[in-house]
C-alpha positions as CSV (number, residue, x, y, z in Angstrom):
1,X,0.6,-113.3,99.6
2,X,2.5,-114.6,102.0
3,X,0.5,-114.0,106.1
4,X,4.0,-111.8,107.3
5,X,3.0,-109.8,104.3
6,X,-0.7,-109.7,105.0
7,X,0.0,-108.8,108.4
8,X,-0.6,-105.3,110.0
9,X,3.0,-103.7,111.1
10,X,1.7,-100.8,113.1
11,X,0.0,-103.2,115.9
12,X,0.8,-103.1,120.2
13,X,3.1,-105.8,121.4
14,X,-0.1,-108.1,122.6
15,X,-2.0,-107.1,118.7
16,X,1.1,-108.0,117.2
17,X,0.1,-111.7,117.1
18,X,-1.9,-112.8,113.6
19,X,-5.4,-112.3,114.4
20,X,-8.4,-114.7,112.5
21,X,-12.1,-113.9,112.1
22,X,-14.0,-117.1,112.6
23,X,-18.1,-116.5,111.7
24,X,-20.0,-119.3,113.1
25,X,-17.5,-120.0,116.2
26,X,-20.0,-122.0,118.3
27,X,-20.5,-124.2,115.4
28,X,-19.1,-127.9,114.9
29,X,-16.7,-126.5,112.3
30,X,-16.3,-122.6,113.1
31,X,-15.4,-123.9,117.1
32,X,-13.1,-126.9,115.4
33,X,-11.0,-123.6,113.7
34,X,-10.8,-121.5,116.8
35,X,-9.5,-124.2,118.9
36,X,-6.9,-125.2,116.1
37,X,-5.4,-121.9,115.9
38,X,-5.3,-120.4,119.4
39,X,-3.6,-123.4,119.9
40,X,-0.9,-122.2,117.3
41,X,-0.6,-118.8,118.8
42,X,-3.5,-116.4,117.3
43,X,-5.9,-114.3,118.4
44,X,-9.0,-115.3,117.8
45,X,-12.2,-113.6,116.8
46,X,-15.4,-115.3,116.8
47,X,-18.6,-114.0,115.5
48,X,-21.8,-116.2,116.8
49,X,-25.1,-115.2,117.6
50,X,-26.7,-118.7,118.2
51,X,-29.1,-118.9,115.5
52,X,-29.2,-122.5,115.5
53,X,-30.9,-122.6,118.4
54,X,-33.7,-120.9,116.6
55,X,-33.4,-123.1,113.2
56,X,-33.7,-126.5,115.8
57,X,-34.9,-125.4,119.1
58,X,-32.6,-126.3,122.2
59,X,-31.1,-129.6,121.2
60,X,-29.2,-127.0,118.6
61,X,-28.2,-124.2,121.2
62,X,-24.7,-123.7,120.6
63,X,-24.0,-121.1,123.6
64,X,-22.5,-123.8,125.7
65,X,-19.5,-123.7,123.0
66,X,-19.3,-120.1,123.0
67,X,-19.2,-120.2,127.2
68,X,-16.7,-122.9,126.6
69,X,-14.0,-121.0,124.3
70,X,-14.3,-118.0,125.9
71,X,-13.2,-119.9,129.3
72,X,-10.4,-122.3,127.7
73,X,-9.1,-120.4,124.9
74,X,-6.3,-117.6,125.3
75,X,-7.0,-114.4,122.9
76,X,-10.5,-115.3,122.3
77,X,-13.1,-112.9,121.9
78,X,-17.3,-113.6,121.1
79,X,-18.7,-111.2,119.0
80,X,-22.4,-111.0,118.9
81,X,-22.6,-110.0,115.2
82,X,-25.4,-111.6,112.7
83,X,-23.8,-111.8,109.4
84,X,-27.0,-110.5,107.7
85,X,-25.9,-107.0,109.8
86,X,-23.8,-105.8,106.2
87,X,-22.9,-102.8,108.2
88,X,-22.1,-104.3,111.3
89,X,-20.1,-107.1,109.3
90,X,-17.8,-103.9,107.8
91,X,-17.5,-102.7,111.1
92,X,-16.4,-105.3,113.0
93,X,-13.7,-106.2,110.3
94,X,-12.1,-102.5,110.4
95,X,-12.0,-102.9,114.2
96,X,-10.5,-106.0,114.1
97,X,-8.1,-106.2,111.3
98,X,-8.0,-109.6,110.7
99,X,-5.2,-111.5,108.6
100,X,-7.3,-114.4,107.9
101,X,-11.4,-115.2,107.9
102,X,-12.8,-118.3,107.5
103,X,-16.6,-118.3,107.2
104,X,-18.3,-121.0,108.4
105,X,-21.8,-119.2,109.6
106,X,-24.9,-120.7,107.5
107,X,-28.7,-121.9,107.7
108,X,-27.4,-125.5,106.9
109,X,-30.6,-127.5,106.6
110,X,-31.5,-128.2,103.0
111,X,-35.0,-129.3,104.4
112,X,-35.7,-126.2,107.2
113,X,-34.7,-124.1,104.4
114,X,-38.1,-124.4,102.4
115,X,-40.0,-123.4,105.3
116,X,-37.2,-119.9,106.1
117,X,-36.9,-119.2,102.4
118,X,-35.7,-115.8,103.3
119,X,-33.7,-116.3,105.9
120,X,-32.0,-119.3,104.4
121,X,-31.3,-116.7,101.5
122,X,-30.1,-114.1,103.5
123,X,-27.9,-116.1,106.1
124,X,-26.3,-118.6,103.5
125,X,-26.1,-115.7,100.0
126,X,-26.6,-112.3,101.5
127,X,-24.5,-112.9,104.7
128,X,-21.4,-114.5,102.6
129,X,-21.5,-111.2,100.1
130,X,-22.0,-109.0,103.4
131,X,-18.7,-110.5,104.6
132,X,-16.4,-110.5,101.4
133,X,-17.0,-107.0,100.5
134,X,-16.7,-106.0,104.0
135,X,-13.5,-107.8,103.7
136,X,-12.5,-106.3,100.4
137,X,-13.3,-102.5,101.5
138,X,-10.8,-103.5,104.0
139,X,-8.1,-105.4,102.7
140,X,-7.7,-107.5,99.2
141,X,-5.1,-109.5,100.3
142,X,-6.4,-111.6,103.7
143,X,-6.9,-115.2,103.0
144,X,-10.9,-115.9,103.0
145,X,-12.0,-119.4,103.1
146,X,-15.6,-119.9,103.1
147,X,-17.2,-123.6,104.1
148,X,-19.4,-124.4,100.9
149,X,-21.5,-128.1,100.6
150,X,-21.3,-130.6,98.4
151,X,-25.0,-129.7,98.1
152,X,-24.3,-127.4,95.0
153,X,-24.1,-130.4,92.9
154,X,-27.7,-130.7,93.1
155,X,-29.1,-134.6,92.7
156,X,-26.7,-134.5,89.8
157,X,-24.5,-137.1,92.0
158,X,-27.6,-139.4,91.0
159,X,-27.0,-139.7,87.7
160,X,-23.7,-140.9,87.9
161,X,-24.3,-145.1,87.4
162,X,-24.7,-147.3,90.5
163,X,-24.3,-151.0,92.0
164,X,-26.4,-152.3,94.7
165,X,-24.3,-153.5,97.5
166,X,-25.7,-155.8,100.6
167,X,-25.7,-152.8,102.9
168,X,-24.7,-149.9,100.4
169,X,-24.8,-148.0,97.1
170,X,-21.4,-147.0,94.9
171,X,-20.4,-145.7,91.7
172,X,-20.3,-148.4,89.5
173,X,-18.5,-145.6,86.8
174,X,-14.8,-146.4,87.2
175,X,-14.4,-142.7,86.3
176,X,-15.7,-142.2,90.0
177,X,-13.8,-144.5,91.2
178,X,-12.3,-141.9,93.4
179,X,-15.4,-140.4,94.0
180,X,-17.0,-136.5,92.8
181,X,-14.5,-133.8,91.5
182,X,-14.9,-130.4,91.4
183,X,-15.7,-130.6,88.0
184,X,-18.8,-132.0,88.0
185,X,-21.6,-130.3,86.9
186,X,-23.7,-128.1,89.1
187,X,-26.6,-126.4,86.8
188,X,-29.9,-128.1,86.0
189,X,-30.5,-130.1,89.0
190,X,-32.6,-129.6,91.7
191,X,-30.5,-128.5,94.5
192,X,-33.1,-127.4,97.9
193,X,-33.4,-124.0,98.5
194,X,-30.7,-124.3,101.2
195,X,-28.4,-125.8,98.0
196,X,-29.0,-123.3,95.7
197,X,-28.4,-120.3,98.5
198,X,-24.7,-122.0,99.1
199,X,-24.7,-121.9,94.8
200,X,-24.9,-118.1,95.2
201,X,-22.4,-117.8,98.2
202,X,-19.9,-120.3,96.3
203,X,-19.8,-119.1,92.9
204,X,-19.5,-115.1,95.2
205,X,-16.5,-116.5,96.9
206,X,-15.0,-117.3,93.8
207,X,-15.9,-114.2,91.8
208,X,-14.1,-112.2,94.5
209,X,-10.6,-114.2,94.3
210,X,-11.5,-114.3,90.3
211,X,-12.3,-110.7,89.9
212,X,-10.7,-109.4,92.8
213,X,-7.6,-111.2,93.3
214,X,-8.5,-111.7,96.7
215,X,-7.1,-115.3,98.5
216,X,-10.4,-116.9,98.6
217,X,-11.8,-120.6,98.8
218,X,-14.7,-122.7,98.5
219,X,-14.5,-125.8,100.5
220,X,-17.5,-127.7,99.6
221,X,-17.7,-130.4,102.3
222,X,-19.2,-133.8,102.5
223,X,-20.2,-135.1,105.9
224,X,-19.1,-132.8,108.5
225,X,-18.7,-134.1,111.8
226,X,-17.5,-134.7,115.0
227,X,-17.7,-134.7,119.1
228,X,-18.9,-131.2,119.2
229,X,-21.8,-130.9,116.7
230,X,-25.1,-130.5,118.0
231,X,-26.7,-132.9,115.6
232,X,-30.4,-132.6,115.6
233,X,-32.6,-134.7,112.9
234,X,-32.6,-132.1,110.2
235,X,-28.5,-131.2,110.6
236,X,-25.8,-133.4,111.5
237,X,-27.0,-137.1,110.8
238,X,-24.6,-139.3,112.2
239,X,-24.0,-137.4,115.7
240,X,-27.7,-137.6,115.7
241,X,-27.9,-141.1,114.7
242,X,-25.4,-142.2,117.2
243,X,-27.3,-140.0,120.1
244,X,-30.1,-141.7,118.9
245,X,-29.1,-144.9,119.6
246,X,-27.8,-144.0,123.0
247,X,-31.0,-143.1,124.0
248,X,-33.3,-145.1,122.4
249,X,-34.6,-142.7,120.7
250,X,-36.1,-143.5,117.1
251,X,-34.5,-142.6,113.8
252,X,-36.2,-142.0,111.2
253,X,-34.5,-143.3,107.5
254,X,-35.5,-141.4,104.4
255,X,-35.4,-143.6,101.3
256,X,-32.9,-145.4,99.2
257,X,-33.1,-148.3,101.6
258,X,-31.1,-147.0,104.2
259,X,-27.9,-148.0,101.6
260,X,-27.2,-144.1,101.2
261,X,-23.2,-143.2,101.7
262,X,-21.7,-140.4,102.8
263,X,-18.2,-139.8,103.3
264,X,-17.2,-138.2,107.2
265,X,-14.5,-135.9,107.8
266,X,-13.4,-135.1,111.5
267,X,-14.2,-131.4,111.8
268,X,-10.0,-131.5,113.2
269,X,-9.3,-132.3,109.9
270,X,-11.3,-129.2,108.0
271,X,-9.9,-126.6,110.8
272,X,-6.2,-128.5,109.6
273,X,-7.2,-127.4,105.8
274,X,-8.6,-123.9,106.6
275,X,-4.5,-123.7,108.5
276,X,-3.0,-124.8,105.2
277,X,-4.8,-122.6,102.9
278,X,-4.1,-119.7,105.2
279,X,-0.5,-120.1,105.1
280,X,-0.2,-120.8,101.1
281,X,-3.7,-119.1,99.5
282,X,-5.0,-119.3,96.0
283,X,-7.5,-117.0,94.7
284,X,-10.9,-118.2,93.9
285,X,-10.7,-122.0,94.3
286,X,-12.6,-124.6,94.9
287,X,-12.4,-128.0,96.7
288,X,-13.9,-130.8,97.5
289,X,-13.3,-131.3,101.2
290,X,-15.1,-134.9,102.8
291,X,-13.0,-138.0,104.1
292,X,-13.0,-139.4,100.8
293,X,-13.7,-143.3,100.0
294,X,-12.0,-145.1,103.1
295,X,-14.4,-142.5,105.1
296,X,-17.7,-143.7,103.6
297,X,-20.7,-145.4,105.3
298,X,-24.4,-146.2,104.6
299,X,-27.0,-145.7,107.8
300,X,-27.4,-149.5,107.6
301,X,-23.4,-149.7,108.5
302,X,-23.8,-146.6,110.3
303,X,-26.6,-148.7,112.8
304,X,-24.4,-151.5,113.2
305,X,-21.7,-149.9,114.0
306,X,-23.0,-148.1,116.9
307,X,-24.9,-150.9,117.9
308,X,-21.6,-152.9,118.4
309,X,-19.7,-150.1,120.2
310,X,-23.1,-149.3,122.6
311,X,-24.9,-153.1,122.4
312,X,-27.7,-150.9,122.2
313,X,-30.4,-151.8,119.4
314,X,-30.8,-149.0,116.9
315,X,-34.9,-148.5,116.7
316,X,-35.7,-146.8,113.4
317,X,-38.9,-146.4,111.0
318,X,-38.4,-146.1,107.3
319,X,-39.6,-143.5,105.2
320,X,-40.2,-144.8,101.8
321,X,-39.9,-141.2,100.2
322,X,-36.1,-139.9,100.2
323,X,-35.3,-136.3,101.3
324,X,-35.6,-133.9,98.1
325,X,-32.4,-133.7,96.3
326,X,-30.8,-136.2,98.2
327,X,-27.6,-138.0,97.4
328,X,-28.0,-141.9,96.8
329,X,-24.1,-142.0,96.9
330,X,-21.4,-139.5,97.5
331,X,-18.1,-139.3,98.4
332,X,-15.2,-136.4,98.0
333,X,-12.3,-137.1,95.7
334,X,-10.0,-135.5,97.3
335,X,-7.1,-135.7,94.8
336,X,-7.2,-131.6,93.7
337,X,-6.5,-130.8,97.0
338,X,-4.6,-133.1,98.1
339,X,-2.2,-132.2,94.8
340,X,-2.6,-128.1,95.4
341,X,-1.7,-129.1,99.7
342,X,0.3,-132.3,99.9
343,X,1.2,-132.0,103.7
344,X,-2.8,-131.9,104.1
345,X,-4.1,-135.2,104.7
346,X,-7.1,-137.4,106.1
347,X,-6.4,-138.2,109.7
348,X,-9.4,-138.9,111.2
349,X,-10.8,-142.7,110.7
350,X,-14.7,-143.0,110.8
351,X,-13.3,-145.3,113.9
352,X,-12.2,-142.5,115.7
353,X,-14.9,-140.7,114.4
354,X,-17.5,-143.0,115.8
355,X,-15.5,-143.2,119.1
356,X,-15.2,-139.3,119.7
357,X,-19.0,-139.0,119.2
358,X,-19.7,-141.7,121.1
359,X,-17.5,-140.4,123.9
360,X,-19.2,-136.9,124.0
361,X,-22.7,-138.3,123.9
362,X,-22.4,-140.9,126.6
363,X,-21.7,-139.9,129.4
364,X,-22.9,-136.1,128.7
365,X,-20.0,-134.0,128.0
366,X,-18.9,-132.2,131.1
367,X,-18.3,-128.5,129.2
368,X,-22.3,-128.7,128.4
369,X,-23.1,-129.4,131.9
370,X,-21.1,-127.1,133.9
371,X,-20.2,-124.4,131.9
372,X,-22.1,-121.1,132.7
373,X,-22.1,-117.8,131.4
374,X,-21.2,-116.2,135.0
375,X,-18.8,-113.6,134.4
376,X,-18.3,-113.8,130.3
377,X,-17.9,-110.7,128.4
378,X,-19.9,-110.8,125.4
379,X,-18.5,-107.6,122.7
């Protein structure tokens, strides 16, 4: 359905304009999408009750992104709402009336999550369900998009067959050559607790668009990042890693020789996605949403590339056990949704990746320092 069609007739002149839920807006992601489209003329909703602050202390607070949206953007409005509130989740959707939601609100730690088991369970599963039948009581026909990980896969990723590189891991299966489709098998691997809550939510999503016929999407994402993520040592590696560096501060390396890849996508380039979807939905998809194979690198490359930007040494101890379920090498193929979205592309570079992060860390970013809460309305 098309969003004129999804959206409200019977609205004032000022509600008249399309109006998006965003859970998680002080996130790297959820703050990426609220930018994005206040900048193309919506309102904006965000729901965000800092509870990353309380998975990682203070060097996850997110509130200085909340102070800074609700100073910068036009038709924004924080919501203090915890998605595990089910009826306060329904409410705040009637009031609203959105004509879009994209959920980006988790417990994203696959290692914090064995020590929350509950609360991982009830953020990542029970929070997701809390907001798509709130959403379906409401409306079956606004376009859902729900940021998934490519942590359903499990350690499954690890069987696929590998060569040993100087300062990296790859697929040595030319039927990977294009790295993990959405395809690949999810069941009877071991996941983390944090994976197999994001299972639940994922496979939801899809049951709703399946079921349902609501516009709904898993985008299960490879390395998310970008200047705005409050990367902390169990979340957000390379924004740690590089903040890391800067302060010579050491990092720790679990495993695999420190040749483990990952593929980075500029969270610019996942708020882009959510804006395509939103104008052209499908019902209970999935994709695999990363920065693909010219977007991978190892920590090895990862140290020496921040070491030649800051000519800073990069101090580290290795770990000889790897983190459980793990990925020795993963990358997105991004060839589904590139097919289903062909204006959608990569256009971040892990250069200007490196040099965004690099550029919020050092100096520190002046929205974190000066930025108060004097005078915000919080609803």
């Amino acid at each position: 359905m098309s969003l004129r069609a999804a959206c409200s007739e019977d609205r004032s002149t000022k509600s008249f304009m399309r109006r998006i839920l965003v859970t998680g807006s002080s996130g790297l992601i959820g703050s990426e999408v609220c930018t994005f489209f206040s900048q193309h003329g919506w309102e904006v909703h965000g729901l965000d009750n800092n509870m990353r602050a309380a998975f990682f202390g203070a060097a996850g607070d997110t509130r200085w992104m909340q102070y800074h949206l609700q100073k910068t953007l036009p038709h924004f409005t924080h919501h203090e709402v915890d998605i595990r509130d089910r009826t306060g989740i329904r409410d705040k959707i009637k009031a609203i009336r959105p004509d879009a939601v994209v959920h980006t609100a988790a417990q994203p730690s696959h290692d914090k999550a064995a020590s929350i088991v509950f609360e991982d369970f009830d953020i990542n599963a029970v929070g997701t369900l809390n907001l798509l039948e709130g959403l379906r009581q409401f409306s079956t026909s606004v376009p859902f998009v729900h940021m998934s990980t490519n942590k359903v896969y499990g350690d499954r990723p690890n069987t696929i067959k590998l060569t040993e590189l100087p300062t990296r891991w790859d697929f040595a299966d030319e039927a990977f050559a294009h790295g993990v489709a959405e395809g690949f098998p999810i069941d009877q691997s071991v996941h983390s607790l944090f994976g197999a809550s994001k299972v639940a939510a994922d496979i939801m999503v899809q049951e709703y668009g399946k079921y349902f016929g609501m516009p709904t999407c898993s985008l299960r994402g490879g390395c998310l990042t970008g200047p705005n993520h409050a990367g902390v040592e169990l979340h957000g590696y390379l924004s740690y890693l590089i903040k890391c560096n800067l302060e010579q501060r050491e990092y720790t390396v679990f495993g695999h020789q420190g040749k483990q890849v990952r593929d980075n996508i500029h969270s610019y380039d996942v708020a882009r996605f959510c804006y395509e979807f939103i104008k052209n939905p499908r019902h209970g998809e999935v994709y695999n949403i990363g920065g693909g194979k010219q977007n991978t690198i190892s920590i090895l490359e990862a140290f020496q590339r921040i070491e030649a930007m800051s000519g800073l040494p990069m101090n580290y101890a290795y770990v000889e056990s790897a983190r459980i379920g793990d990925h020795i090498c993963y990358y997105s193929d991004l060839r589904k949704i590139s097919s289903h979205y062909p204006d959608w592309s990569i256009t971040k570079s892990l250069d200007d990746i490196f040099s965004e992060i690099y550029s919020s860390c050092y100096p520190v970013p002046v929205a974190r320092a000066v930025v108060s809460p004097a005078d915000i309305i919080i609803q």
